[in-house]
VOKOL-479661 format. One record per residue (C-alpha): residue in one letter; x, y, z. Coordinates in steps of 0.001 Angstrom, whole numbers, padded with zeros to 6 digits, always signed. Example, Ala and Ser with C-alpha at 12.3 -4.5 7.8 and 13.67 -1.06 7.14 Angstrom:
residues 2
A+012300-004500+007800;S+013670-001060+007140;
end
This chain:
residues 233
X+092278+100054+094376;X+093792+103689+093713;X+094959+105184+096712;X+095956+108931+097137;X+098811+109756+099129;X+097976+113305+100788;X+102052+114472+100378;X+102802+116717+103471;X+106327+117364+103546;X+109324+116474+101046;X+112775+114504+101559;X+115506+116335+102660;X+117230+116791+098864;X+120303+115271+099870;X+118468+112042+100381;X+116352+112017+097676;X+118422+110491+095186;X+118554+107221+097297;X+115016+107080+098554;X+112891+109210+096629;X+110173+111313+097908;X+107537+110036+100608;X+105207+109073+097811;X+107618+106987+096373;X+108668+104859+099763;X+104664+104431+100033;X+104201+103203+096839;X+107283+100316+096922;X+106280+099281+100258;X+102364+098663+099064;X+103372+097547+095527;X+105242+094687+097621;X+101825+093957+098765;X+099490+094251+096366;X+101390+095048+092812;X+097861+096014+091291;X+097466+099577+093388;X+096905+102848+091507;X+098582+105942+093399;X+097547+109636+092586;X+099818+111812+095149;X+098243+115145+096322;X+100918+117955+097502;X+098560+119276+100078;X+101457+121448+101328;X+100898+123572+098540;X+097279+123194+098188;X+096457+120318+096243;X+093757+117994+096846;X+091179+116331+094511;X+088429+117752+092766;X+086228+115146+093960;X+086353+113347+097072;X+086025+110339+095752;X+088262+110240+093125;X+090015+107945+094435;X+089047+104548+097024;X+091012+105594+100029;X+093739+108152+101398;X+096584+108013+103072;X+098194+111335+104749;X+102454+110957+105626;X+104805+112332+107613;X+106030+115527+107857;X+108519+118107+109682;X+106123+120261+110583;X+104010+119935+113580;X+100178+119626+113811;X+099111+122434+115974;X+101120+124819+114148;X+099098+127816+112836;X+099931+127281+108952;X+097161+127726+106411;X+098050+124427+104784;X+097600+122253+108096;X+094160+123755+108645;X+092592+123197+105705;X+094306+119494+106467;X+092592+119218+109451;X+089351+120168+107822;X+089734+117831+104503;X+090128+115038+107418;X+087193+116177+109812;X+085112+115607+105629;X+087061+112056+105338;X+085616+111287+108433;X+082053+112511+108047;X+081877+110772+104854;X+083425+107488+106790;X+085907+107779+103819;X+088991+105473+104313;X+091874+106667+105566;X+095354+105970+107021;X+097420+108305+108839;X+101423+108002+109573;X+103434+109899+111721;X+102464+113274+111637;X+098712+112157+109908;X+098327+109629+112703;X+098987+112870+114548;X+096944+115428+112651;X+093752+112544+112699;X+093668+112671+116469;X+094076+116464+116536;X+091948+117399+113909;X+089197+115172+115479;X+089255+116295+119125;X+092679+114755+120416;X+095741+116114+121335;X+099288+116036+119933;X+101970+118056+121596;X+105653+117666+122140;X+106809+115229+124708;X+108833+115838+127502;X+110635+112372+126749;X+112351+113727+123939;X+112535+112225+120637;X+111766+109033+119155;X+114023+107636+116967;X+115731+104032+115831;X+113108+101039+116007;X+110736+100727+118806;X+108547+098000+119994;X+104572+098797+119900;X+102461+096203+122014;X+099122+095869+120502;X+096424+095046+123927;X+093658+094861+121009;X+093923+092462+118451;X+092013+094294+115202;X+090364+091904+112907;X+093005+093101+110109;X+095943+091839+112534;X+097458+088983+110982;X+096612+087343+114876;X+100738+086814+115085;X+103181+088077+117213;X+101740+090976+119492;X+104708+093188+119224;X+105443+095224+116701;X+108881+096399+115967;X+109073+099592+113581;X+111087+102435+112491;X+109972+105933+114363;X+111323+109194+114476;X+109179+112103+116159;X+109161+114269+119345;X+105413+115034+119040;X+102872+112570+120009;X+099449+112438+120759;X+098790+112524+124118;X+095362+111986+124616;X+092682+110767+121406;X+089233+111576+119843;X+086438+109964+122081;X+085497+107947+118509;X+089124+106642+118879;X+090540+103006+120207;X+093938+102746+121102;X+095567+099628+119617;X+098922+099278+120545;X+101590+101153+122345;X+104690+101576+124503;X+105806+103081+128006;X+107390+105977+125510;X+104584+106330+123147;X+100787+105308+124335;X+098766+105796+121334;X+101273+104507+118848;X+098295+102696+116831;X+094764+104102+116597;X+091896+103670+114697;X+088211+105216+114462;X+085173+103125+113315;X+085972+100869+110497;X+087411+103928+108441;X+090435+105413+109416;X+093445+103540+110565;X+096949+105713+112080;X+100344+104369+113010;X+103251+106634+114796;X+105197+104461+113314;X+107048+104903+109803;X+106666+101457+108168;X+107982+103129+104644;X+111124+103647+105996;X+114227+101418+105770;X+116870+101079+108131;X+119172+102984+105681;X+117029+106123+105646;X+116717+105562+109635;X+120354+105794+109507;X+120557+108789+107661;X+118176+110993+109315;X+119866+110439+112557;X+122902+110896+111051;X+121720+114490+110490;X+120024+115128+113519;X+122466+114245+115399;X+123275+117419+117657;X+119502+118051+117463;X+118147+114953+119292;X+121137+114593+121659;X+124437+111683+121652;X+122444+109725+123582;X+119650+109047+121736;X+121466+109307+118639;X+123462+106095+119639;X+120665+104221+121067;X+118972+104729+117743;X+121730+103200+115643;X+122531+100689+117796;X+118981+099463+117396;X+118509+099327+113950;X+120177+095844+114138;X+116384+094910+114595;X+114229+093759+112274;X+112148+096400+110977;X+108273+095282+110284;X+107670+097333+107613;X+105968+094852+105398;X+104337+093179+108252;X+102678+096615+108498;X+101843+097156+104840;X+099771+093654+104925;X+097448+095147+107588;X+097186+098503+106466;X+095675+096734+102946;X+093662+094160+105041;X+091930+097174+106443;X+091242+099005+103387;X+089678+095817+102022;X+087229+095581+104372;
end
């Protein structure tokens, strides 16, 4: 399978040396998985996609600093290279901000939350059990870090899992498109790191909440396994 990774924002350069760009955390945690994937990384940021929309079996759009309903050339045309994914019932997985941009390019809504940010490893509850779920353990414990969420989702939408902080932490559409708030490419190190910097932005309190909960096991791989199950159906 050869899977392009729709690049949307890059590492802060301070970090990069240790954990590479976005594309590169995607591509170790789904090599893990399935060492036979093909990745072809599209920097939509500046403009990039493929010449051919099916030049590759499936996308995957990442996170990113920016938000969704910001009026910035290269989110709109985004939102409109999704709104064609869909249309063609083209595979797709969203994270983060693309689980975000998915649900607001497709007649949700993502805005900031009054609960403040995200951050550390949280506990999604899946109340639907998907037939790509490995039928385990109904929580699902994974690195976040956002202040935007979507607060309400497409009518073609199902909401899969969730939290009291974050309701539509796993979505998906049909049997194309798949989107997790969640960051399973992260590691707790990079976690660490980022709240390390954003410390006086997201507040002491949260900051120490967030470190003291990356003691947790982070289900990372647990996440990879389903996202592939899905795109192999």
């Amino acid at each position: 399978m050869k899977l392009g990774i729709l690049r949307t924002d890059a590492v802060r350069p301070e970090l990069a040396p240790a954990f590479g760009q976005y594309p590169d955390m995607f591509s170790a945690l789904l090599r893990h998985a399935d060492p036979d994937l093909e990745f072809v990384v599209y920097d939509v940021e500046s403009g990039e996609y493929p010449i051919d929309i099916d030049e590759v079996d499936a996308y995957l759009i990442t996170g990113s600093k920016s938000s969704v309903y910001e009026d910035q050339h290269w989110i709109i045309a985004l939102m409109a290279f999704t709104r064609a994914l869909n249309a063609r019932q083209k595979k797709l997985l969203g994270i983060c901000f693309g689980h975000q941009l998915v649900a607001q390019a497709l007649g949700g809504k993502t805005e900031k939350s009054a609960k403040g940010w995200g951050v550390g490893l949280h506990t999604h509850r899946f109340t639907t059990v998907p037939s790509w779920h490995d039928h385990g353990d109904l929580n699902l414990n994974i690195l976040v870090s956002h202040q935007d969420q979507v607060v309400s989702v497409p009518d073609s939408a199902r909401v899969l899992a969730g939290s009291e902080f974050c309701e539509n932490a796993v979505c998906q559409i049909g049997n194309h498109i798949l989107t997790f708030q969640g960051h399973p490419e992260f590691v707790p190190d990079y976690s660490r790191e980022l709240l390390s910097i954003r410390r006086e932005r997201i507040g002491e309190a949260a900051y120490a909440a967030g470190v003291a909960s990356l003691s947790g096991v982070h289900e990372g791989q647990r996440v990879a396994r389903w996202m592939l199950n899905f795109l192999n159906t």
